[in-house]
N, C-alpha and C positions, 0 to 999 in steps of 0.2 A: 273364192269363186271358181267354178268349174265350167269353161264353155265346150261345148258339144260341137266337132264340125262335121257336118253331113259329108262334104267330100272326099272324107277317109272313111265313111260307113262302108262295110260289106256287111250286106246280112247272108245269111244261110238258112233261111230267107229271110223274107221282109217279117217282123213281128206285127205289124201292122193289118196284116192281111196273111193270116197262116195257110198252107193250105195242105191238102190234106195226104201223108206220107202214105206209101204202099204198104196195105195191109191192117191199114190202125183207122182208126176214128180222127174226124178230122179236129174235134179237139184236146186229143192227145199228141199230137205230133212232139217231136223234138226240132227245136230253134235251135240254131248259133250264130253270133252276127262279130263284130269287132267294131269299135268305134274310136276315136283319136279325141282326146280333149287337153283343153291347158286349166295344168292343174298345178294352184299355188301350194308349194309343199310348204312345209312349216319350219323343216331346216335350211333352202337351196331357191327356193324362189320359183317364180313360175315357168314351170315344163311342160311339155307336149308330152302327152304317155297316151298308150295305146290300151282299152280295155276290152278283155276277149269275156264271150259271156255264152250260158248256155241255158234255153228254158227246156223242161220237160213236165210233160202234165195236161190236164185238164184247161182250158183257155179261158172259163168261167171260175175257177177254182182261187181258192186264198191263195197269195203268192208266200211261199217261205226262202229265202235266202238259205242255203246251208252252206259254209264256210267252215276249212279246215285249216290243218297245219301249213307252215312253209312252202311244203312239197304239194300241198292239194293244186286241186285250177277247178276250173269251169265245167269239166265232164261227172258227174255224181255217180251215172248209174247209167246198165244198157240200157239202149232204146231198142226199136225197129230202124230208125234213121240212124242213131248211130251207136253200132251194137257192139263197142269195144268195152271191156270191163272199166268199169271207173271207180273212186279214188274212197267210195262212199263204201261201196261193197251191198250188204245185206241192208243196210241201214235204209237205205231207198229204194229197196223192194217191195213188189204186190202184196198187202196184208200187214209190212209195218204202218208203224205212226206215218212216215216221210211218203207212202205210196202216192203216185203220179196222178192215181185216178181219184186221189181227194185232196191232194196240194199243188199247184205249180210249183216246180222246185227252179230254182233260178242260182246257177253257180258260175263263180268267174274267175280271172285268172287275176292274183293281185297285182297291183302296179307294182313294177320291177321284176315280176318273176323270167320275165324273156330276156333279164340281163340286160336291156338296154340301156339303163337309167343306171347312172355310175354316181349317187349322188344320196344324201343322207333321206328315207321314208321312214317315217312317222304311221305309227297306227291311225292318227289323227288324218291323214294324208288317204290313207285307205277308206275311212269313214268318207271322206267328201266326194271317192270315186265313186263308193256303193250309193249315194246320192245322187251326182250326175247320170250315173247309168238307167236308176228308175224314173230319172225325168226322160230319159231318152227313149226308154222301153213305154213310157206311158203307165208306170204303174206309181200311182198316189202315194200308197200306202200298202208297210209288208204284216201279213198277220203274224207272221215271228222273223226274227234273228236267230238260227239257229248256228252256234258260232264254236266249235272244239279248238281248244290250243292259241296258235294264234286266229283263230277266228273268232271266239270267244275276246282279245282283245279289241277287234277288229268291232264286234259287236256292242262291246261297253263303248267304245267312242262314237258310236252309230247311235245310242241309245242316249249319251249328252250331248251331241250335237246337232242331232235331225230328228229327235224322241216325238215331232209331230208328224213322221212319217213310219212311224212301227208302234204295233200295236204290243208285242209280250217279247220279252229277248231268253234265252238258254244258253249261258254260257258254261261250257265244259273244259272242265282244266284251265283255266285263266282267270286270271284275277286284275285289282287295281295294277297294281304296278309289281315291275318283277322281283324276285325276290333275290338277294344278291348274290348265295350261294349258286341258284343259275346261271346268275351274269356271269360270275367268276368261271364255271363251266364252258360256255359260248366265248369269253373272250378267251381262252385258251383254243379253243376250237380258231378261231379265226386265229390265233397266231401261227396253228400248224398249216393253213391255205398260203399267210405271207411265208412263211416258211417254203412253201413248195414253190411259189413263185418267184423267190430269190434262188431257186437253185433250176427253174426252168422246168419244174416240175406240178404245174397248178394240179392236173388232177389229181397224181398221188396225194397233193395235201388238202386235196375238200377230199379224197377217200378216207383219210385221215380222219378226216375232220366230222365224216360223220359215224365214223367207228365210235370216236369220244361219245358222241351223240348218241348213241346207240345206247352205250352203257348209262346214260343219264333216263331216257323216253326206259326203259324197263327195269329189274326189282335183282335185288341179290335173292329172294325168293326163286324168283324165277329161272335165274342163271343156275341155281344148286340143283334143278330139277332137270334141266337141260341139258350142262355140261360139266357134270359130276365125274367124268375120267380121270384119269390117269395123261401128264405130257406124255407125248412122243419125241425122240428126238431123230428129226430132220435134218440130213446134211450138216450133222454136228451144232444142231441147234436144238434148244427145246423150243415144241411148239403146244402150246395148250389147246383145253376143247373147244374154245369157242370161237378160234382164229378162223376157220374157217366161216361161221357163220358173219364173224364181224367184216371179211374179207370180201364173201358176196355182197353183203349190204351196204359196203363202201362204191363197191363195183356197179351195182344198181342204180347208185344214186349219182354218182357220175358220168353215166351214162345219158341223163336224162338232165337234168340241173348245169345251168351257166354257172361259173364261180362268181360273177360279180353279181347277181340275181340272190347265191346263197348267203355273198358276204352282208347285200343292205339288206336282206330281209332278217338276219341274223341278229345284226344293229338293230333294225326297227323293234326288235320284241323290247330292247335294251332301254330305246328311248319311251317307250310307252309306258303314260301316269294319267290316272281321272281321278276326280273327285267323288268315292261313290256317292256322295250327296245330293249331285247333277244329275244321277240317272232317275226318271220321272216316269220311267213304266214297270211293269209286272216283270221280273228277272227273277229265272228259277238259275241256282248258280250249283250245277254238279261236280262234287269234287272226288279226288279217287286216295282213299286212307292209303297211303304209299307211295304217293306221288312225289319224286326227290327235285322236278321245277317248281313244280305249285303246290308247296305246303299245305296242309288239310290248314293249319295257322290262318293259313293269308287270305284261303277263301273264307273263315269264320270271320273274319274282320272285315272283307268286301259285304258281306250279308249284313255285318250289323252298321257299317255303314249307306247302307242300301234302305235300312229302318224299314218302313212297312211295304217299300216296294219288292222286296224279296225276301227267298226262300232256299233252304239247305237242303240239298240231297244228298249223302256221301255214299257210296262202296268201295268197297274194299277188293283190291284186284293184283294179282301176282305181275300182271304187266302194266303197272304204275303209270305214268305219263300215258302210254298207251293203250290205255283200258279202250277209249272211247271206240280206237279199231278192232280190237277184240274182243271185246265184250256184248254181243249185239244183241241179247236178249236181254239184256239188264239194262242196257243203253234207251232200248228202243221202249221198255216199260215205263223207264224214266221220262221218256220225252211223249211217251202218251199220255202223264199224266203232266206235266208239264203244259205240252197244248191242247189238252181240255181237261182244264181242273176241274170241271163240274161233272166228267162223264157225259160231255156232250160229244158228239161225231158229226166232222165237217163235210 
């Protein structure tokens, strides 16, 4: 059970009563609000967690959820209100499937990402926040789950736990449960953070940690097309091509990510297992032929457990795990037919 307490709301504004941003229609505006709930997690017991949420779109329009990876939050895409690049890219642009002015898009920050919560989260645990929050927000029912990576788990547990509040789910790169070749990946990645922490050094070891990462989310395709050099040798060292790119993307993501935020959300993909049996709606489940987390295997087995609630999409993509962020034309055809299988337009 999830209760809601009004006296830690801040809206950005009130959702209740939009009103209308400078320059835009006044039911397009972009919302952002935060709300505080206690919320029984499934490993640690019942916590206070803070949920950060952001609508953009049409005020009459189907509400979609889109949820990403670890790293994603709440911001999808510019607005007018608030016109900072977000996490979604092209994907939630004018003229894609996800456009503003034929979906309300509704994105949030998962519990734990602001590092607060030092304490074991559950996919399961994310599903009952995206639940309190649509009681909070006033919205009934989502016309999809639109869910990549861990958001796609995030959505299979949204999909057997609350399935009488979402009408179609799209999960991309995620499956039932993980596959252990991942695990074994992630939990090496978390041994280089404790690593870092026992010598006083936390960020070097989440930059670490998400170098590892790096090489896991993309394709040895891809790396032989990119950093086909020749080492250099530095300061009496050899250094290969792709140390620089792993080195900014270390640097990036430390910049911006708590350690204790990247260790349990890290965990949480670990602990996450559904029944596909339990999910009771329309699930189109996109997978990416090269994907070295989520086996093309696991999503064929999610589908045929899913029996006639679902359906296989695969392509094939030189940046594996990562297709969903780069691939946006193939993505985005996916998910138009996805949310109108009949060729209908919302």
């Amino acid at each position: 059970m999830s209760l809601v307490d009004p006296a830690v709301f801040h809206p950005e504004p009130n959702p209740a009563y939009p009103p209308c941003a400078a320059g835009r229609e006044p039911d397009l505006a972009a919302l952002r609000g935060e709300v505080a709930i206690e919320l029984a997690l499934r490993h640690a017991g019942n916590r206070r967690v803070r949920l950060a949420w952001e609508l953009q779109g049409a005020a009459d329009a189907p509400v979609v959820l889109v949820a990403g990876g670890i790293s994603a939050h709440r911001h999808l895409a510019p607005s007018a209100t608030f016109p900072e690049p977000g996490w979604a890219g092209a994907l939630a642009e004018p003229s894609r499937t996800l456009d503003p002015a034929r979906f309300r898009l509704l994105g949030l920050d998962y519990v734990g990402a602001d590092g607060r919560l030092d304490a074991p989260i559950d996919t399961a645990d994310q599903a009952d926040a995206v639940a309190a929050l649509l009681s909070h927000l006033r919205i009934g029912r989502l016309h999809a789950f639109v869910g990549y990576s861990y958001g796609a788990l995030v959505g299979l547990q949204f999909a057997v736990r609350h399935s009488a509040r979402l009408e179609r789910l799209v999960a991309v790169s995620g499956a039932h449960r993980p596959h252990p070749y991942a695990a074994a990946w992630r939990a090496l990645q978390r041994r280089a953070v404790a690593l870092g922490q026992l010598q006083c050094a936390d960020a070097q070891g989440l930059s670490l940690a998400r170098q590892f990462a790096m090489l896991s989310y993309r394709t040895q395709e891809e790396f032989a097309e990119r950093f086909d050099a020749p080492p250099e040798i530095v300061n009496g060292r050899v250094r290969v091509a792709a140390e620089d790119y792993l080195d900014a993307a270390g640097a990036r993501y430390v910049a911006r990510t708590p350690v204790d935020a990247w260790l349990r959300l890290s965990e949480s993909i670990d602990l996450h297992r559904i029944d596909p049996a339990a999910v009771a709606v329309p699930t189109t489940v996109i997978a990416v032929e090269g994907d070295r987390l989520v086996p093309l295997s696991d999503s064929v087995a999610l589908v045929e457990g899913l029996g006639a609630h679902g359906s296989l999409r695969v392509l094939r993509s030189a940046y594996g795990h990562d297709a969903f962020l780069k691939e946006t034309d193939r993505i985005d055809a996916l998910l138009r037919n996805a949310l109108h299988p009949h060729g209908e337009i919302a």
